[in-house]
DOLO-949426 format. One record per residue: x, y, z of N, C-alpha, C in turn; residue number from 1; residue in one letter. Coordinates in steps of 0.1 Angstrom, whole numbers, plus 5000, padded with zeros to 4 digits. Atoms other than C-alpha are relative to their C-alpha. Layout:
BEGIN
<site n_X="X" n_Y="Y" n_Z="Z" ca_X="X" ca_Y="Y" ca_Z="Z" c_X="X" c_Y="Y" c_Z="Z" seq="NUM" type="A"/>
...
//
This chain:
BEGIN
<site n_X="5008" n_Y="4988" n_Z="5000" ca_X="5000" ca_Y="5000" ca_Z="5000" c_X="5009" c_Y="5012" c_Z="5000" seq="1" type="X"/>
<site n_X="4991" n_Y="4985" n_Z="5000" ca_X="5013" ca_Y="5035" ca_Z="4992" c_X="4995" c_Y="5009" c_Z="5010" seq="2" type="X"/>
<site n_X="5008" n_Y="4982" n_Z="4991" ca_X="5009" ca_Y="5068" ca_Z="5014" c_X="5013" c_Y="5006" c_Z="4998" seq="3" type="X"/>
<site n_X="4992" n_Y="4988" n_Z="5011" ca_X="5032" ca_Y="5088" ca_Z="4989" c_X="4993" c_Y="5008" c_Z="4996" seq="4" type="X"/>
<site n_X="5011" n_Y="4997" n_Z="5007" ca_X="5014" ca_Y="5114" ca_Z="4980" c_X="5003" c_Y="5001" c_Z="4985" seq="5" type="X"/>
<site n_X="5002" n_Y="5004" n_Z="5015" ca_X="5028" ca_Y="5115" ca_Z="4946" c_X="5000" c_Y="4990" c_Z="4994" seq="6" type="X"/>
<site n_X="5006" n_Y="5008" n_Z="5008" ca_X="5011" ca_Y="5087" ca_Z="4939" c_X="4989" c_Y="4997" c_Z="5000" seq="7" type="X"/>
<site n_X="5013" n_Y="4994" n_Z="5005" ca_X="4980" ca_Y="5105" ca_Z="4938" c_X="5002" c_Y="5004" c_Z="4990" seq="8" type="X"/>
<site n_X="5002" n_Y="4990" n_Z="5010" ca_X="4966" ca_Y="5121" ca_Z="4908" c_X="5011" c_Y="5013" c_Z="5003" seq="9" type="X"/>
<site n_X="4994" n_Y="4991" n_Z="5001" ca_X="4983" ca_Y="5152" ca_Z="4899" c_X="4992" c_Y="5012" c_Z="5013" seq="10" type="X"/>
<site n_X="5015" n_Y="4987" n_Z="4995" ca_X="4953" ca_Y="5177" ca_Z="4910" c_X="5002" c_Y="4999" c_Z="5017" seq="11" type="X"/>
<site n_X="5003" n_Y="5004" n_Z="4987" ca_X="4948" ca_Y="5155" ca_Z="4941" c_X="5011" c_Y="5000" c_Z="5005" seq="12" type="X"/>
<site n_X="4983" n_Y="4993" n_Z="4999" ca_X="4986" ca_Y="5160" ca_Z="4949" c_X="5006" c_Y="5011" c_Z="5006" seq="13" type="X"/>
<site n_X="4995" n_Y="4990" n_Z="5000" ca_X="4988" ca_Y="5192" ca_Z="4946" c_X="4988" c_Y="5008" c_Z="5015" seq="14" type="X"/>
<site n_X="5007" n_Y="4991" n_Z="4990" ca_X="4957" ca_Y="5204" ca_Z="4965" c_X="5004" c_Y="4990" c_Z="5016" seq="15" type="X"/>
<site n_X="4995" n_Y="4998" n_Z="4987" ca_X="4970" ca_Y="5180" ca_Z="4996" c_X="5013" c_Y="5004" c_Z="5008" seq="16" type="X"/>
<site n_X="4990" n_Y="4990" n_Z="4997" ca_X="5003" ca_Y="5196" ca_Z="4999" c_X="4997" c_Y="5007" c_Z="5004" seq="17" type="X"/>
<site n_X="5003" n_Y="4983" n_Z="4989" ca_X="4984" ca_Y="5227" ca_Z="5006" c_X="4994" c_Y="4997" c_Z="5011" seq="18" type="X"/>
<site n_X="5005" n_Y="5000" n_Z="4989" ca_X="4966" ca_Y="5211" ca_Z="5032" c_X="5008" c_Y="4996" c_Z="5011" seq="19" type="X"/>
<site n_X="4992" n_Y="5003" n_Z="4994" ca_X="4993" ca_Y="5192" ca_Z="5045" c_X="5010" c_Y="5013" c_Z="5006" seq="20" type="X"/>
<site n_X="4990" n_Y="4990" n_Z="4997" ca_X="5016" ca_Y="5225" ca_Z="5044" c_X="4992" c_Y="5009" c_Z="5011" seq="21" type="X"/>
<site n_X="5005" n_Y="4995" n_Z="4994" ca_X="4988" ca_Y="5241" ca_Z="5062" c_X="5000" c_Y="4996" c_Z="5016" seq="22" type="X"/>
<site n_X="4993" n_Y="5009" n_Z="4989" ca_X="4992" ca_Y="5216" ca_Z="5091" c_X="5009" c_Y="5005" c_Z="5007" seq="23" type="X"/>
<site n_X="4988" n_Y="4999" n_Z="4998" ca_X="5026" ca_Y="5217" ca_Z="5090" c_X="5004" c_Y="5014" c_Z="5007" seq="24" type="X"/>
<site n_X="5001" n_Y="4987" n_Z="4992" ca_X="5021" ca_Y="5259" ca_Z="5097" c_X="4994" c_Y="5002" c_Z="5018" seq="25" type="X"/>
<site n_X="5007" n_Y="4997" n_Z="4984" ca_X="5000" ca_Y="5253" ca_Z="5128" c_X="5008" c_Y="4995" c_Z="5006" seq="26" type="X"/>
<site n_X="4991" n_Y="5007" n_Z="4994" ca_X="5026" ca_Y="5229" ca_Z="5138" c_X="4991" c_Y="4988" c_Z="5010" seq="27" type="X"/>
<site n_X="5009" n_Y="5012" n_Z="4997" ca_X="5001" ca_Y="5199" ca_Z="5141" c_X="5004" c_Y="4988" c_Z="4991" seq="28" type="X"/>
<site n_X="4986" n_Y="5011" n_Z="5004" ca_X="5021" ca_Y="5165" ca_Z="5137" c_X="4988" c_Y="4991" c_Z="4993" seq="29" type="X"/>
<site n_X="5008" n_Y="5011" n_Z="5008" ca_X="5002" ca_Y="5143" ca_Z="5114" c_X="5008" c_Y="4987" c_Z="4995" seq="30" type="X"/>
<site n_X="4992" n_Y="5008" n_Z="5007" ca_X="5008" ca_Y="5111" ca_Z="5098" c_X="4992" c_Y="4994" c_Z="4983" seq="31" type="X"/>
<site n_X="5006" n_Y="5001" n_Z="5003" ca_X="4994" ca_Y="5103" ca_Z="5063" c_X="5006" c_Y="4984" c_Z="4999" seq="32" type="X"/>
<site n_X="4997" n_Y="5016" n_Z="4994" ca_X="4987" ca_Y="5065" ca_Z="5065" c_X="4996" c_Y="4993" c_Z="4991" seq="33" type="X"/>
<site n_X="5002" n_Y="5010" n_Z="5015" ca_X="4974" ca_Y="5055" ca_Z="5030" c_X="4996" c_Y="5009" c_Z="4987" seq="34" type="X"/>
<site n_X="5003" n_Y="4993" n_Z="5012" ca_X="4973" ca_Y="5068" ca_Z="4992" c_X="4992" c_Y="4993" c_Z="4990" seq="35" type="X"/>
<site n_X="5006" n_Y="5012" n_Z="5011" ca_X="4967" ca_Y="5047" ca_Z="4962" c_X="5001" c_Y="4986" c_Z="5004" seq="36" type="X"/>
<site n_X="5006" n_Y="5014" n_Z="5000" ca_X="4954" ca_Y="5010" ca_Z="4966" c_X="4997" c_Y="4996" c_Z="4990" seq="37" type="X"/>
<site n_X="5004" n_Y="5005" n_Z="5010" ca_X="4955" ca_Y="4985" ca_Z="4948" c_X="4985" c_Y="4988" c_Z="5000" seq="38" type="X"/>
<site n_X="5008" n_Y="5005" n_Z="4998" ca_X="4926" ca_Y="4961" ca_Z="4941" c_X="4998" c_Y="4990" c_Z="5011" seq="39" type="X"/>
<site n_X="4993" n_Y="5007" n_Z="4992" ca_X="4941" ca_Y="4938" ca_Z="4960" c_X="4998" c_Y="5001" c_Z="5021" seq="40" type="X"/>
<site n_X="5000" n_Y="4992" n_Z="4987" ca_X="4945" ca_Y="4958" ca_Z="4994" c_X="4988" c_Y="5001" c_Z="5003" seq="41" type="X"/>
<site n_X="5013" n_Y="4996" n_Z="4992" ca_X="4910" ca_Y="4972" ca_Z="4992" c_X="4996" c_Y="4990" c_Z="5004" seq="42" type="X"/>
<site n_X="5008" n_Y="5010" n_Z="5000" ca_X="4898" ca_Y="4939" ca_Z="4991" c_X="5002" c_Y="4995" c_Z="5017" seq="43" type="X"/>
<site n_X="4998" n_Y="5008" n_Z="4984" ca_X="4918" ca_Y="4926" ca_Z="5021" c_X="4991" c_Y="5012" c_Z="5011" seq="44" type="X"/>
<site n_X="5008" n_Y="5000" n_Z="4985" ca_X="4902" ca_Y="4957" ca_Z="5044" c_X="4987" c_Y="5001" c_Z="4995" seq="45" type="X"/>
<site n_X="5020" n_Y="5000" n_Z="5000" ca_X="4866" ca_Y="4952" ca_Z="5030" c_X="4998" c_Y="4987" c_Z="5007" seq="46" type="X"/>
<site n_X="5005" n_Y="5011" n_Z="4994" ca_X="4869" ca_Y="4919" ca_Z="5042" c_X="5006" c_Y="4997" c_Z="5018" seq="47" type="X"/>
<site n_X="4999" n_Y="5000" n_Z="4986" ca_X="4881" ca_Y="4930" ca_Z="5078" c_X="4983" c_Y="5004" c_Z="5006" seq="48" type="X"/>
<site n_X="5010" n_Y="4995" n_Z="4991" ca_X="4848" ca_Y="4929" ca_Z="5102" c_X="4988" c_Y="4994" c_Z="4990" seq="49" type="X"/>
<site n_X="5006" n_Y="5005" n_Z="5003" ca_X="4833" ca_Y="4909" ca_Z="5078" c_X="4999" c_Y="4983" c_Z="4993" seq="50" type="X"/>
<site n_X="4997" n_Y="5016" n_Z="5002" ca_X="4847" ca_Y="4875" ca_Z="5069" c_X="5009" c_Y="4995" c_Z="5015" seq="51" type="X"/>
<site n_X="4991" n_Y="5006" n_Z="4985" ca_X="4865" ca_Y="4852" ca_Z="5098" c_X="5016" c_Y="5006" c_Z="4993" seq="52" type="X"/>
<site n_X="4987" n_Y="4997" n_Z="5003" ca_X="4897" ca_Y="4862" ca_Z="5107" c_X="5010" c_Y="4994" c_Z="4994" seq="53" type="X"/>
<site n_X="4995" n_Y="5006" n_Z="5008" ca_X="4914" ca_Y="4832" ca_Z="5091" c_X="5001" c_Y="5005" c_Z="4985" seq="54" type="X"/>
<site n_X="4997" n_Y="4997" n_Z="5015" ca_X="4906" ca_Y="4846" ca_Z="5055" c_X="5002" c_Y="5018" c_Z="5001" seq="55" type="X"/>
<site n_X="5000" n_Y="4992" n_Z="4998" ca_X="4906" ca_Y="4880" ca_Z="5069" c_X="5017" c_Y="5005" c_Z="4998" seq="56" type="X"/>
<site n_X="4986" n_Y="5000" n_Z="4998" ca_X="4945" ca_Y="4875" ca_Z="5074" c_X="5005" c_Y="4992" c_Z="4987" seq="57" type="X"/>
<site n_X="4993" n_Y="5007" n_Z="5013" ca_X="4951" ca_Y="4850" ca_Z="5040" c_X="4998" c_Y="5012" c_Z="4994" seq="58" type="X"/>
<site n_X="5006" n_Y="4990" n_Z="5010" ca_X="4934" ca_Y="4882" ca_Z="5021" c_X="5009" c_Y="5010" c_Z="5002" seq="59" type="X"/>
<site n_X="4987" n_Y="4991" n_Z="4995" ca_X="4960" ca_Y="4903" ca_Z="5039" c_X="5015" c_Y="4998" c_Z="4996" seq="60" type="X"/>
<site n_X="4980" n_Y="5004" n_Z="5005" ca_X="4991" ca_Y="4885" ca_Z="5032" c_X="5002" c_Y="5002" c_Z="4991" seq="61" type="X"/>
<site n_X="4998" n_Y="4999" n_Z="5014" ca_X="4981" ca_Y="4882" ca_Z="4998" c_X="5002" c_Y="5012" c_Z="4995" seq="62" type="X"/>
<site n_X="4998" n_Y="4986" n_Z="5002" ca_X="4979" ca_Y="4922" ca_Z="4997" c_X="5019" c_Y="5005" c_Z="5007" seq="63" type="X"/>
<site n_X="4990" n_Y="4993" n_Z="4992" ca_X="5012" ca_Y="4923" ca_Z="5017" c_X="4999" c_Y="5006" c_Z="5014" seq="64" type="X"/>
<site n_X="5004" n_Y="4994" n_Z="4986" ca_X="4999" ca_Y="4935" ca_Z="5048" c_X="5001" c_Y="4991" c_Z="5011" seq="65" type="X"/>
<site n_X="4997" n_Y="5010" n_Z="4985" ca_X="5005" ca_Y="4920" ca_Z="5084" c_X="4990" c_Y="4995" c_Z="5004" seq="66" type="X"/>
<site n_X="5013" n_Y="5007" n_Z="4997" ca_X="4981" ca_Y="4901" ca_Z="5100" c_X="4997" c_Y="5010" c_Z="5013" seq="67" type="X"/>
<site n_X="4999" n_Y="5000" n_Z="4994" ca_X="4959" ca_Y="4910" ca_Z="5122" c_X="4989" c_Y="4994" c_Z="5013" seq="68" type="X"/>
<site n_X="5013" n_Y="5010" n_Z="4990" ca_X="4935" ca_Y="4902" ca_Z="5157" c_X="4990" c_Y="5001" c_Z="5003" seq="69" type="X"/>
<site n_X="5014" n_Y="5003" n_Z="4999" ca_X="4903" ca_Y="4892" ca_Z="5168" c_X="4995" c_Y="5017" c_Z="5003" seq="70" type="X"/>
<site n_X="5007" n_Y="4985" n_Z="4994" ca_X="4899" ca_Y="4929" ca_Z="5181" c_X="4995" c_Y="5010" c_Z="4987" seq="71" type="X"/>
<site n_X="5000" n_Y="4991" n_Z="5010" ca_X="4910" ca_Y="4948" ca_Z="5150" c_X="4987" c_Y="4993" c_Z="4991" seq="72" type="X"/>
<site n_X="5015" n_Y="5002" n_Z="5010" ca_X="4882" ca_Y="4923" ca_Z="5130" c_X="4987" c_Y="5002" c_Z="5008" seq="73" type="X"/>
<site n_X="5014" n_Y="4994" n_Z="4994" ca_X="4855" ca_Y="4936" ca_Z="5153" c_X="4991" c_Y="5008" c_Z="4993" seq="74" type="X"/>
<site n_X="5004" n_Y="4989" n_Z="5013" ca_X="4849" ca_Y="4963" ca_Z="5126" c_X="5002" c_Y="5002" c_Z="4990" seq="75" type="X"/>
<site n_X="5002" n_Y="5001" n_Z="5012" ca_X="4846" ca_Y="4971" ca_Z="5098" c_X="5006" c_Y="5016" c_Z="4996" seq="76" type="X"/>
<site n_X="4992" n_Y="4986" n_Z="5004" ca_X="4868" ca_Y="4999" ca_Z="5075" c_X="4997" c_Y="5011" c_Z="4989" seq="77" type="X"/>
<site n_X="5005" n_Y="4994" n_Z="5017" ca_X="4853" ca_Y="5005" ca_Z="5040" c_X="4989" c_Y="4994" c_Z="4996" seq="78" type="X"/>
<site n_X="5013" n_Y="5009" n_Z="5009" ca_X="4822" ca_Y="4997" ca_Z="5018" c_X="5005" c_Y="4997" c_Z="4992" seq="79" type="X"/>
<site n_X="4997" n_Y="5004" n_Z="5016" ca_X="4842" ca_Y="4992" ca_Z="4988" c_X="5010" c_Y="4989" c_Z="4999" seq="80" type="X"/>
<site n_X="4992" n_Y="5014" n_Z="5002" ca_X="4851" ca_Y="4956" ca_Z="4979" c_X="5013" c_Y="5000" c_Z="4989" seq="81" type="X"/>
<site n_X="4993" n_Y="5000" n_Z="5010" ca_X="4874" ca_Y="4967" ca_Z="4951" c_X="5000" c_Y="4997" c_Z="4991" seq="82" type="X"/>
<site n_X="4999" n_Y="5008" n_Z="5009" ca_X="4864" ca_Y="4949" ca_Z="4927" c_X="4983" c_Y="5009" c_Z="4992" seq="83" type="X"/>
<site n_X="5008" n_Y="4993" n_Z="5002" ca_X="4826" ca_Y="4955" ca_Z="4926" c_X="4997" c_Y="5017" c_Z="5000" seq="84" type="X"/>
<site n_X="5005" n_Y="4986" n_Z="4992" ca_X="4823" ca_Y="4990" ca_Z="4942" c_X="5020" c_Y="5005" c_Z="5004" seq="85" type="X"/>
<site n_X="4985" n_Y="4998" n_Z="4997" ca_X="4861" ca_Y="5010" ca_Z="4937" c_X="4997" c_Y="5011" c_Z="5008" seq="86" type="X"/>
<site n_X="5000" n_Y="4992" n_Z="4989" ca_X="4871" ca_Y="5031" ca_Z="4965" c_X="5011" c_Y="5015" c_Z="4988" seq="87" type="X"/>
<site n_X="4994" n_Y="4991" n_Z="5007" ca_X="4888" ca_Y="5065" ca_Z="4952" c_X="5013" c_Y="5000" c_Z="5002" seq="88" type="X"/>
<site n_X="4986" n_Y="5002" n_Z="5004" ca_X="4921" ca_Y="5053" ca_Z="4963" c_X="5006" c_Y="4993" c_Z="4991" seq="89" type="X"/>
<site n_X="4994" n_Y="5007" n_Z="5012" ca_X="4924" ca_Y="5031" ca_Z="4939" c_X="5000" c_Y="5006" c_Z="4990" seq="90" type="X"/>
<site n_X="5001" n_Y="4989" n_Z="5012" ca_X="4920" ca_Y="5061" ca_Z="4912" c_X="5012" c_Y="5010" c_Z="5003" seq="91" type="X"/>
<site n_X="4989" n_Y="4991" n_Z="4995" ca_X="4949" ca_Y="5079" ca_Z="4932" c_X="4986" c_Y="5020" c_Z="5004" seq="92" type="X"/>
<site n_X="5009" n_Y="4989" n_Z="4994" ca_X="4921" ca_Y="5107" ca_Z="4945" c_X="4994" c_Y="4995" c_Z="5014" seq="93" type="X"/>
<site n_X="5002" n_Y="4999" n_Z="4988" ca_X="4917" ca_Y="5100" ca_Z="4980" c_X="5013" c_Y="4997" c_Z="5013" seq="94" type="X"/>
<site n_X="4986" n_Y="5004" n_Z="4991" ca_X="4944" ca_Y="5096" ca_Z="5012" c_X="4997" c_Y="5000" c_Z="5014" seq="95" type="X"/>
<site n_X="5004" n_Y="4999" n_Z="4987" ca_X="4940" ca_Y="5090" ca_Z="5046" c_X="5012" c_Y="5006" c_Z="5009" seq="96" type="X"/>
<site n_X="4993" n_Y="4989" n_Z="4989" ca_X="4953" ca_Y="5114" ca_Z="5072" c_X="4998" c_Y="4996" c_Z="5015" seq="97" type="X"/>
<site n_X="5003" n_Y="5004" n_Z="4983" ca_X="4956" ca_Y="5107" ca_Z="5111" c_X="5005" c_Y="5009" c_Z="5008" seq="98" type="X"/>
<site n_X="4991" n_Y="4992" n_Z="4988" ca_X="4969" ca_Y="5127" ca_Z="5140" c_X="5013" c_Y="4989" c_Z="5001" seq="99" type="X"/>
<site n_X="4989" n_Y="5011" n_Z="4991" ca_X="5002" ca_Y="5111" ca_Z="5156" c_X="5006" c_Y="5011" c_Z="5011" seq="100" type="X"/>
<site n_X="4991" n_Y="5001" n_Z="4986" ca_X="5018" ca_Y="5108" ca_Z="5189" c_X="5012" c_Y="5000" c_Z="5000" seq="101" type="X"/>
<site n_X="4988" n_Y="5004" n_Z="5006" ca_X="5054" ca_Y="5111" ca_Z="5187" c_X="5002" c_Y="4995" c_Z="4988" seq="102" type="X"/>
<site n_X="5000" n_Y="5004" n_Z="5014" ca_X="5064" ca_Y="5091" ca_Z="5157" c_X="4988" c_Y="4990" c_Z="5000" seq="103" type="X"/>
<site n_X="5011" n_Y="5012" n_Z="5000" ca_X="5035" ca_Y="5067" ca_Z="5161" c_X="4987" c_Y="5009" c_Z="4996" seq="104" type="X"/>
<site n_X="5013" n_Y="4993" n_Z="5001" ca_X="4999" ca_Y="5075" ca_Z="5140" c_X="4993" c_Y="4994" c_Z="5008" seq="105" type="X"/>
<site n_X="5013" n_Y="5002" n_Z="4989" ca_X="4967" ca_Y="5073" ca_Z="5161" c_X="4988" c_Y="4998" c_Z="4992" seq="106" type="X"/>
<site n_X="5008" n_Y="4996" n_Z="5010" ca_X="4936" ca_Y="5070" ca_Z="5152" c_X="4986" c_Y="5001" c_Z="5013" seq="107" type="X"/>
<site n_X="5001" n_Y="4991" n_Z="4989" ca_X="4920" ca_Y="5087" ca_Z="5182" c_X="4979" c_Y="4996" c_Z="4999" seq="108" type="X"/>
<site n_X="5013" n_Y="5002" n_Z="4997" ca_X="4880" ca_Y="5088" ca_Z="5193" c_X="4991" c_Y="5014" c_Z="4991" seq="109" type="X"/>
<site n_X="5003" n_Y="4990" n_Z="5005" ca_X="4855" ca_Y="5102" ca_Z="5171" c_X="4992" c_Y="5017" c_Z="5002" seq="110" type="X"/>
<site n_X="5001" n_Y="4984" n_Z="4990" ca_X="4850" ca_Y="5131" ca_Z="5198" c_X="5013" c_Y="5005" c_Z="5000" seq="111" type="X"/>
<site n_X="4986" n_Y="4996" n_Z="5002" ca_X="4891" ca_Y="5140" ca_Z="5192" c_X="4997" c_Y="5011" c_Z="4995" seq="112" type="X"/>
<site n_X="4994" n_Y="4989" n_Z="5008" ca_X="4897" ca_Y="5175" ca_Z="5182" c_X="5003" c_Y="5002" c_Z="4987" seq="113" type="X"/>
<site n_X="4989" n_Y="5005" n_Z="5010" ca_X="4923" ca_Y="5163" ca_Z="5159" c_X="4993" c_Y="5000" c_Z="4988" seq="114" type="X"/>
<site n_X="5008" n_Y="5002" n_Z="5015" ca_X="4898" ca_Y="5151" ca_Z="5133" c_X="4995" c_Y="5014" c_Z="4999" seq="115" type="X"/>
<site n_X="5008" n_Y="4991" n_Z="5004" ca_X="4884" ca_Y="5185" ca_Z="5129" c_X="5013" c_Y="5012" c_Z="4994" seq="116" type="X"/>
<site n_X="4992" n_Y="4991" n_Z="5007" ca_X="4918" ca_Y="5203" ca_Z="5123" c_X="5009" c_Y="4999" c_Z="4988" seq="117" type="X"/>
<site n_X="4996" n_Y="5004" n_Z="5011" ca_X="4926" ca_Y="5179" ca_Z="5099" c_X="4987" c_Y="5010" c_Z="4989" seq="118" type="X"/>
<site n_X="5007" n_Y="4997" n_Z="5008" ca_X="4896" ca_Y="5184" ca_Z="5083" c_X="4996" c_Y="5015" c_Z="4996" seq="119" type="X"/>
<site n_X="4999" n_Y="4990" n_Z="5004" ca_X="4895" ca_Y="5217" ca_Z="5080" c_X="5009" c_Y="5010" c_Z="4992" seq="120" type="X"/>
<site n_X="4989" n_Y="4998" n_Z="5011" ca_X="4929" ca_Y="5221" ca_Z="5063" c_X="4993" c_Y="4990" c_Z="4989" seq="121" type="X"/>
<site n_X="5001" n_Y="5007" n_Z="5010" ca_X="4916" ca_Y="5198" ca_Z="5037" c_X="4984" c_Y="5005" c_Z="4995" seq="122" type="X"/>
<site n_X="5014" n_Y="4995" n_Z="5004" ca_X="4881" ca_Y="5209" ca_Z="5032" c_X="5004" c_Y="5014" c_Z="4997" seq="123" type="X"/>
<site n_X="4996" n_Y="4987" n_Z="5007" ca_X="4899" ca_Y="5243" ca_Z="5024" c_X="5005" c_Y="5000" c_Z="4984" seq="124" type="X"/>
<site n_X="4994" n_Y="5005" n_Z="5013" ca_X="4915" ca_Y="5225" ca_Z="4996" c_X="4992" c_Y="4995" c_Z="4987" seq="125" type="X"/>
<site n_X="5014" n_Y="5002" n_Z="5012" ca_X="4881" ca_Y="5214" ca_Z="4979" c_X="5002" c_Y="4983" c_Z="5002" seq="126" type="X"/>
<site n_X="5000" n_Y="5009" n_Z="4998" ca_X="4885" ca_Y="5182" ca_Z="4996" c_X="4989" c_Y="4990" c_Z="5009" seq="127" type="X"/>
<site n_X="5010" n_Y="5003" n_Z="4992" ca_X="4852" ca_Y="5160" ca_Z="5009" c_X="5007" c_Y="4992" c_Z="5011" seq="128" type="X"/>
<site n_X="4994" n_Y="5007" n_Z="4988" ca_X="4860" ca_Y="5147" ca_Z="5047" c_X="4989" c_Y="4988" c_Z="5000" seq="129" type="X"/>
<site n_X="5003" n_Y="5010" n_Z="5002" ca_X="4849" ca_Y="5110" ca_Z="5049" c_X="4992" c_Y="5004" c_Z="5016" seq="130" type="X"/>
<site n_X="5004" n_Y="4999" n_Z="4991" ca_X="4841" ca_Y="5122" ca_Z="5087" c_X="4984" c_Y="5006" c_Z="5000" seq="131" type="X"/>
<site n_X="5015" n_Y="4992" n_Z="5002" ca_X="4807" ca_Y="5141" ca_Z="5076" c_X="4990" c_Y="4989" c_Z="4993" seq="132" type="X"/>
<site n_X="5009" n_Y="5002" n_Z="5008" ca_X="4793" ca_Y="5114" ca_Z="5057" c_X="4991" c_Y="4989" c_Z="5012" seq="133" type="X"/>
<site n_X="5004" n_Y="5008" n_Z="4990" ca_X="4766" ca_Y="5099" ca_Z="5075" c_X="4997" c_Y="4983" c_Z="4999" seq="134" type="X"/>
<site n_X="5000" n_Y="5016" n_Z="5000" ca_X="4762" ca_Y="5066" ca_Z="5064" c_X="5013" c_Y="4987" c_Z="5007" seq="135" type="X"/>
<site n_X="4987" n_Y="5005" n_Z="4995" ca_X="4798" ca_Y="5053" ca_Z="5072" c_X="5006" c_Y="5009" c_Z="5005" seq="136" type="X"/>
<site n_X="4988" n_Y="4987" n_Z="5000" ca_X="4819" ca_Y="5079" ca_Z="5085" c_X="5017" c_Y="4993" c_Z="5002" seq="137" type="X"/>
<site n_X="4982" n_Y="5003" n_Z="5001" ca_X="4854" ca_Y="5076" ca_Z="5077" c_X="5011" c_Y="5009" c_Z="5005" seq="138" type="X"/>
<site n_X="4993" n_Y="4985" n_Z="4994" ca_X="4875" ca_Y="5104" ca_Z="5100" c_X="5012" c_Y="5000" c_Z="4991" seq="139" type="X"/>
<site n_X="4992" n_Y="4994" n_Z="5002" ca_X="4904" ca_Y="5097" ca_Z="5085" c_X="5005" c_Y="5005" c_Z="4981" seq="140" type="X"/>
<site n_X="5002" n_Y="5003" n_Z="5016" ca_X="4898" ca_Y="5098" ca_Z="5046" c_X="4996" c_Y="5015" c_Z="4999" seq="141" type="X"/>
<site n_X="4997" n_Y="4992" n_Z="5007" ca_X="4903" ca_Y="5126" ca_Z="5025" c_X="4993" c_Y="4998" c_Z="4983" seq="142" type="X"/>
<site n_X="5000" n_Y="4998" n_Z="5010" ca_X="4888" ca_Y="5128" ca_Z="4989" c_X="4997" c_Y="5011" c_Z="4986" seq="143" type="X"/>
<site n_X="5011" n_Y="4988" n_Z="5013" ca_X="4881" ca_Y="5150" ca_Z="4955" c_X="4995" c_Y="4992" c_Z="4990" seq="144" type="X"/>
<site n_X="5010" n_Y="5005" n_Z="5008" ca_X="4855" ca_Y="5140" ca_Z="4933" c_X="5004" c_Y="4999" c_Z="4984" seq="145" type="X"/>
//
């Protein structure tokens, strides 16, 4: 999985530099924690919080990703199977953004602050926050249409 951003679209690229740089001005430590996906990847977290963790973790390896535990498959991360239904990272137009702790990212409670100063640098940018939508909310997701 990438979290480069130049391996977003161009557009989408450019407009999260400015939000990222905007951050970077407040002096609010971020980490971004995923870019472009491939079919592959989405697939392994659609099927976290929704298949047993045995294929939860073969689906994972196969993407390259670590395994993981019964806690983390409690939930569920994305609607989009990748295949059927593509998520916008796999188009290079979406990126997920998080607060962090020292060098470690977070991914904090959705009463946190944090989500709101992300989102605010990025929704300056002409970017929709995954945190507004009500059906799923996604705090840390970033996209342009």
């Amino acid at each position: 999985m990438e979290a480069k951003i130049e391996s977003l679209t161009l557009k989408t690229a450019k407009a999260a530099m400015l939000a990222l740089a905007d951050l970077d001005a407040q002096g609010f430590t971020y980490s971004v924690t995923s870019t472009r996906r491939t079919a592959l990847e989405q697939s392994a977290y659609f099927a976290q919080g929704r298949e047993p963790l045995i294929e939860v973790n073969k689906k994972r390896k196969a993407a390259g990703f670590p395994p993981i535990g019964s806690r983390d498959n409690s939930y569920t991360i994305t609607n989009c199977d990748g295949y059927s239904i593509l998520s916008n990272h796999q188009s290079g137009r979406a990126l997920d953004v998080v607060p962090r702790e020292g060098t470690r990212p977070v991914w904090p409670k959705k009463s946190d602050p944090r989500w709101l100063v992300i989102a605010e640098a990025f929704e300056k940018q002409g970017f929709t926050w995954g945190g507004r939508w009500a059906r799923f909310p996604d705090y840390p997701h970033y996209e342009l249409a």
